[in-house]
C-alpha positions, 0 to 999 in steps of 0.5 A, a space after each residue: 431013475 425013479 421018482 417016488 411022488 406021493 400025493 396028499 389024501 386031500 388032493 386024492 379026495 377032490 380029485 374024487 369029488 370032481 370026479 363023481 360030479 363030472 360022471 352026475 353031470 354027464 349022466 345027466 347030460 345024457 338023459 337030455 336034463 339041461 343044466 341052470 347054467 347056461 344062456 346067462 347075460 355075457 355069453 356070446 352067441 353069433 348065429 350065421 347062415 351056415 351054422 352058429 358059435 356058443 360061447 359061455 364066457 360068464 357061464 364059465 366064470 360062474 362054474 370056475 367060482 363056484 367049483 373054486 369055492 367047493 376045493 377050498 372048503 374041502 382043503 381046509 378040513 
């Protein structure tokens, strides 16, 4: 059996997209350049003797909104 599965240029496109801001985003990241997301009011940090845990939770909401607001803008076109 095959399974012909077309996808739609627009998917193509933000899957580009997303592609091209994760490769800036690791590259900077690289370079030591600290991002403005980050330590927002809401994340959680427990720092213990032998070490600590980070975890962004209002970070992550506020990637998530911003990242879903940038697809529906360019799936609307």
């Amino acid at each position: 059996m095959h399974n012909d599965v077309e996808m739609s240029p627009e998917l193509g496109r933000v899957l580009l997209i997303i592609g091209i801001v994760l490769a800036v985003v690791g590259g900077l990241a690289m370079l030591g350049v600290r991002l403005p997301f980050g330590r927002l009011p809401g994340d959680i940090a427990i720092v213990g003797e032998r070490g600590g845990v980070y975890i962004p939770i209002v970070t992550m909401i506020v990637i998530s909104v911003i990242l879903t607001v940038i697809v529906n803008v360019f799936m609307r076109r």
